[in-house]
Backbone as JSON, one array per atom type, in Angstrom:
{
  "sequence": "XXXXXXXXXXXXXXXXXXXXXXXXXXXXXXXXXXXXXXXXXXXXXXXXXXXXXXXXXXXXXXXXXXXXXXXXXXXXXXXXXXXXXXXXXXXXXXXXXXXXXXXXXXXXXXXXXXXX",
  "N": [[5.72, -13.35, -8.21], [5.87, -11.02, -10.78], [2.9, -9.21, -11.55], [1.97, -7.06, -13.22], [3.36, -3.93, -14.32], [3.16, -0.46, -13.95], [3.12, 3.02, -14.9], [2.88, 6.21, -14.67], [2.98, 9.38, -15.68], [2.33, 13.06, -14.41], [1.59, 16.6, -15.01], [1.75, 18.72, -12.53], [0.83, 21.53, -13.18], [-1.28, 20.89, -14.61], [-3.1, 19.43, -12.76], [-3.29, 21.45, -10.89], [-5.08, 23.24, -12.26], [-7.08, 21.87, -12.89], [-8.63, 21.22, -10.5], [-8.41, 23.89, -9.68], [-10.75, 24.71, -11.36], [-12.89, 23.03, -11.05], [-13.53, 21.81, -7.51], [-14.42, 19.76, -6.75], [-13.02, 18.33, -8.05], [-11.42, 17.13, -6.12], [-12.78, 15.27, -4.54], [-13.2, 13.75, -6.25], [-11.35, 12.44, -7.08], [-9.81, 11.3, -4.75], [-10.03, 9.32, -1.77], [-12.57, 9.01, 0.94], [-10.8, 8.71, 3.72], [-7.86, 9.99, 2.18], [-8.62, 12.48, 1.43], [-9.46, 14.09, 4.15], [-6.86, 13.95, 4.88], [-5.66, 15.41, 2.9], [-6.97, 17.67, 2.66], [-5.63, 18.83, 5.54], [-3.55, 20.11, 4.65], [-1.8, 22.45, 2.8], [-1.3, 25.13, 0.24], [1.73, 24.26, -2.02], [2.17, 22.01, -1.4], [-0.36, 20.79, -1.38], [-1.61, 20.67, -3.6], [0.73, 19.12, -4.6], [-0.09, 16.69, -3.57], [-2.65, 15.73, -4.25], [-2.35, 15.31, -6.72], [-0.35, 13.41, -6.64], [-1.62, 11.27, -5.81], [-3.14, 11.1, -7.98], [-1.83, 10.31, -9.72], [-0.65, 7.98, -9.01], [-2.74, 6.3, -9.17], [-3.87, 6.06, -11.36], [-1.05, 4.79, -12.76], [-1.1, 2.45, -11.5], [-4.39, 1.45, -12.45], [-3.26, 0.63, -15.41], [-1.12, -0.91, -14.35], [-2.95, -2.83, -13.77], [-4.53, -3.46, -15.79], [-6.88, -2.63, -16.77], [-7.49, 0.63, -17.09], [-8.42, 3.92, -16.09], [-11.69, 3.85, -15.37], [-12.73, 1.51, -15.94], [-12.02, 0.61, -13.71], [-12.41, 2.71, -11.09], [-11.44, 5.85, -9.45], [-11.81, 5.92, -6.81], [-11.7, 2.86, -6.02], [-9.35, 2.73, -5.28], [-6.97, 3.07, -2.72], [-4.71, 5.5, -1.25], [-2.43, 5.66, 1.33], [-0.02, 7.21, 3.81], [2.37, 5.33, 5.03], [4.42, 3.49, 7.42], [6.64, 5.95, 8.42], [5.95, 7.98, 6.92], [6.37, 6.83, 3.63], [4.52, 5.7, 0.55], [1.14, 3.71, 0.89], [-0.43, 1.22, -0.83], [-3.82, 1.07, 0.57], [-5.97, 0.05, -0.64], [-7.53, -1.53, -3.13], [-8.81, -3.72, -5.87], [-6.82, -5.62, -6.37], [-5.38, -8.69, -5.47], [-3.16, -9.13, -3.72], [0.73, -7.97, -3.56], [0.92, -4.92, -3.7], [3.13, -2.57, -4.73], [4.3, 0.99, -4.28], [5.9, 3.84, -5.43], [6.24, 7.66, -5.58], [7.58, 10.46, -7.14], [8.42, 14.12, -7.2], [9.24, 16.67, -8.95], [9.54, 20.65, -9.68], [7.42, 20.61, -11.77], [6.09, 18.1, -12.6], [5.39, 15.06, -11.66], [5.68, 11.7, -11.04], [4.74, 8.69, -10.91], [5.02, 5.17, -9.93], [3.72, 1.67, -10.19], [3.44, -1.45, -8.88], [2.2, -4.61, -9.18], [2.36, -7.79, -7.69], [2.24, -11.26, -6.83]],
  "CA": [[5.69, -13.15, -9.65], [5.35, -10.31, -11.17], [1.64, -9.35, -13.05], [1.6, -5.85, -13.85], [4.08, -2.73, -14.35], [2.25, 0.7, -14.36], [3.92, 4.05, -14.96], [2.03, 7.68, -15.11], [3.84, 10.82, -15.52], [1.17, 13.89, -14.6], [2.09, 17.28, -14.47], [1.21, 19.44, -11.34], [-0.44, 22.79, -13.1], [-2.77, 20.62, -14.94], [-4.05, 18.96, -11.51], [-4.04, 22.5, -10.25], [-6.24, 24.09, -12.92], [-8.6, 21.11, -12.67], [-8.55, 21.38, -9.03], [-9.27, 25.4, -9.6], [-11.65, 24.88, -12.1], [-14.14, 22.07, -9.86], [-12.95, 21.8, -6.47], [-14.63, 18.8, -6.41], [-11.99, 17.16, -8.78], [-10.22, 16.45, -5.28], [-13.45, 14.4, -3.98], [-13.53, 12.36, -7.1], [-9.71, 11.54, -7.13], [-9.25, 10.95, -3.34], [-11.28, 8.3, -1.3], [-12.6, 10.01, 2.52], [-9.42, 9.28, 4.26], [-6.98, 10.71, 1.87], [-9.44, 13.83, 1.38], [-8.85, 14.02, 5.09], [-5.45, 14.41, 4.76], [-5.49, 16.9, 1.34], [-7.91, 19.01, 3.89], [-4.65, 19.49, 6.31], [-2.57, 20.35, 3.99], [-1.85, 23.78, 1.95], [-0.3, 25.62, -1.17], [2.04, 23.57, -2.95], [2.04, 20.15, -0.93], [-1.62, 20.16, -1.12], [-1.91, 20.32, -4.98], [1.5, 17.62, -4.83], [-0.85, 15.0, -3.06], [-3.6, 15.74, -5.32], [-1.59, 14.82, -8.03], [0.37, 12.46, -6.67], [-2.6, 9.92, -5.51], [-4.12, 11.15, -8.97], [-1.07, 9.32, -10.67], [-0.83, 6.31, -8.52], [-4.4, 5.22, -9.16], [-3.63, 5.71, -13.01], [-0.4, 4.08, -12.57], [-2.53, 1.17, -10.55], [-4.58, 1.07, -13.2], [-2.37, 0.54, -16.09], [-0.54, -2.11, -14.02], [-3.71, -3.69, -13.78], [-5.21, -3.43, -17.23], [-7.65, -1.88, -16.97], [-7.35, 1.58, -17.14], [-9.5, 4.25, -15.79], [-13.09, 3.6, -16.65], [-13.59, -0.22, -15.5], [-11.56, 1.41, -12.64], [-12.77, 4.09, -10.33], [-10.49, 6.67, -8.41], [-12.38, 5.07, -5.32], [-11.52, 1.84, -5.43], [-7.6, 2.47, -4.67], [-6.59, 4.33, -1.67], [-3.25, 5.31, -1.13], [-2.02, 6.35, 2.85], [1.2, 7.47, 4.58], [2.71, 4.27, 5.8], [5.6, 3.77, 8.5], [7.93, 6.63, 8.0], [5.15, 8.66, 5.38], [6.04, 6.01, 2.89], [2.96, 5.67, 0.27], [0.82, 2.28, 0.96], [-2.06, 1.04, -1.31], [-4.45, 0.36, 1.44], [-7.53, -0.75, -0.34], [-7.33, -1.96, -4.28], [-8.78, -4.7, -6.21], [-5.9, -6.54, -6.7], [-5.01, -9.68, -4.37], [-1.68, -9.22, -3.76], [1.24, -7.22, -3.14], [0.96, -3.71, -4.12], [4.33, -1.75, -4.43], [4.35, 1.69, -5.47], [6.53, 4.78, -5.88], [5.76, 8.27, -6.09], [8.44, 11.35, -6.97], [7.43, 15.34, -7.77], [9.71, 17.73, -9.14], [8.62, 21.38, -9.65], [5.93, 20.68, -12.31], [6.05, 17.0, -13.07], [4.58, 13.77, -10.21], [5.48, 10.15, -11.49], [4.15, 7.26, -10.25], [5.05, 3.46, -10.78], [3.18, 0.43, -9.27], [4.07, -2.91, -9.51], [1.56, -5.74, -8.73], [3.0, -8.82, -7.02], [1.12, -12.4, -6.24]],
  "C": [[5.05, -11.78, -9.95], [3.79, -9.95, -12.32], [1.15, -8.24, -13.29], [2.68, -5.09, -13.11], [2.8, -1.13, -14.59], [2.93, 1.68, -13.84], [2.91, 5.06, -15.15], [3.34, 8.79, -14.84], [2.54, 11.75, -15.83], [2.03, 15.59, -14.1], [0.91, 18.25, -13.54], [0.1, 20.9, -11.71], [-1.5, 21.98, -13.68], [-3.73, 20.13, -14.21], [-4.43, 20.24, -10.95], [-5.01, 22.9, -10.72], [-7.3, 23.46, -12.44], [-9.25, 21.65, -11.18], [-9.37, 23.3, -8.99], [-10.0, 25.71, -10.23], [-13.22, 24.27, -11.44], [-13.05, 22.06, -8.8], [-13.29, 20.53, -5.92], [-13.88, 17.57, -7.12], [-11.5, 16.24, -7.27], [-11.22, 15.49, -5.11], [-13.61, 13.08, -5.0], [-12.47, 11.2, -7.62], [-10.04, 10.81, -5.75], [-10.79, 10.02, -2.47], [-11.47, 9.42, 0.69], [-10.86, 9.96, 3.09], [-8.08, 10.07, 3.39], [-7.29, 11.74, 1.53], [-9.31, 14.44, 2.62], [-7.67, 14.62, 5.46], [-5.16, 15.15, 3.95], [-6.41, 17.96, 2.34], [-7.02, 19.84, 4.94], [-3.46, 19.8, 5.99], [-2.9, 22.19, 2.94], [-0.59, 24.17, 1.19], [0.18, 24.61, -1.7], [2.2, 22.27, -2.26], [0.34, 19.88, -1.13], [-1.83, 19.6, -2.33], [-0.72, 18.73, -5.38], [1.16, 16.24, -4.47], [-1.99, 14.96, -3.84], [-3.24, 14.72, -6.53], [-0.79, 13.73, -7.71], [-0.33, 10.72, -5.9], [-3.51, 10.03, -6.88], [-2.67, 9.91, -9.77], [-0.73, 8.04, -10.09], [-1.87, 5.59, -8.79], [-4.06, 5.42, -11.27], [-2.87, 5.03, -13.39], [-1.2, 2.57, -12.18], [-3.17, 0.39, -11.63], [-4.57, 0.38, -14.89], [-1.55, -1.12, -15.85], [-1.8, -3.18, -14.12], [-4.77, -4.27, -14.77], [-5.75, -3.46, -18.05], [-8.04, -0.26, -17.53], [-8.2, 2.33, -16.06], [-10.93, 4.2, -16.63], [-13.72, 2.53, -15.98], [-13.11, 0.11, -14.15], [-12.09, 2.44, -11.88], [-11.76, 4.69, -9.16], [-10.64, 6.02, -7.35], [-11.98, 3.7, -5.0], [-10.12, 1.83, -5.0], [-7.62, 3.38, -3.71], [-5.27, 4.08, -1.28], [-2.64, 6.34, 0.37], [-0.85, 6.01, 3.01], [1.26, 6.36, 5.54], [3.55, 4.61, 6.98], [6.36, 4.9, 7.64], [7.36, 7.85, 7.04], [5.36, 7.88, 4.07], [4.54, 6.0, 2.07], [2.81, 4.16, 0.37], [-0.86, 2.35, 0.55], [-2.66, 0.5, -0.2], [-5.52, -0.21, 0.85], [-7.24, -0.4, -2.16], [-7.93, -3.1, -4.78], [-8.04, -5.75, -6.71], [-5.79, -7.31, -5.45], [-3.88, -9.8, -4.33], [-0.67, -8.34, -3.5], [1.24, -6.05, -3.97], [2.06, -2.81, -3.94], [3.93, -0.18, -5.39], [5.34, 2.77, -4.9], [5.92, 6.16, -6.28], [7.13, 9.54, -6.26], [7.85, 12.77, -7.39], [9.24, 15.65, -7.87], [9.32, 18.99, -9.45], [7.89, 21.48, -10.66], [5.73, 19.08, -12.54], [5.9, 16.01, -11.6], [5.18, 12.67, -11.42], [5.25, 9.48, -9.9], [4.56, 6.03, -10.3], [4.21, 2.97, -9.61], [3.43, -0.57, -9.79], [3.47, -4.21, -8.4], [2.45, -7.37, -8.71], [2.47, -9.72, -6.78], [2.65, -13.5, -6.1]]
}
């Protein structure tokens, strides 16, 4: 059964600015391991994972309905499954976590779609 839809659309220069304004935006989006992985990355894929684990956890939260706030960037983490696939590994939800991420050159969406 489905128990939450969650959609974000974020675009890419405004994660960059942030990103080039604090540098620590990335540490407060990204949990250690996917900071990890934004660390071995550069130019424009680095800022597209920035942004594109910044709109899954907003997405996430949305589906879950909450928002950000009662939410923290930290509690979702989102890793390269079989194949690079994205997979929520660690979320407060009990249940199946599906999500979706696409970029074009300025725009990231997201969906997630909670499952029990």
């Amino acid at each position: 059964m489905i128990m939450g839809i969650g959609l974000d659309v974020t675009e890419l220069d405004r994660i960059t600015q942030a990103y080039d304004k604090r540098p620590q935006f990335a540490s407060r989006v990204l949990t250690e391991k996917e900071f990890a992985l934004f660390g071995q990355m550069t130019g424009t894929r680095k800022m597209e994972f920035l942004a594109g684990r910044f709109a899954v956890k907003e997405a996430f939260s949305k589906a879950y309905g909450t928002g950000i706030g009662k939410l923290s960037f930290q509690d979702m983490e989102v890793l390269p499954g079989e194949r690079g696939k994205p997979v929520v590994t660690k979320s407060p939800f009990e249940g199946n976590v599906w999500v979706s991420i696409s970029h074009s050159s300025n725009t990231i969406v997201a969906q997630v779609i909670l499952e029990k």
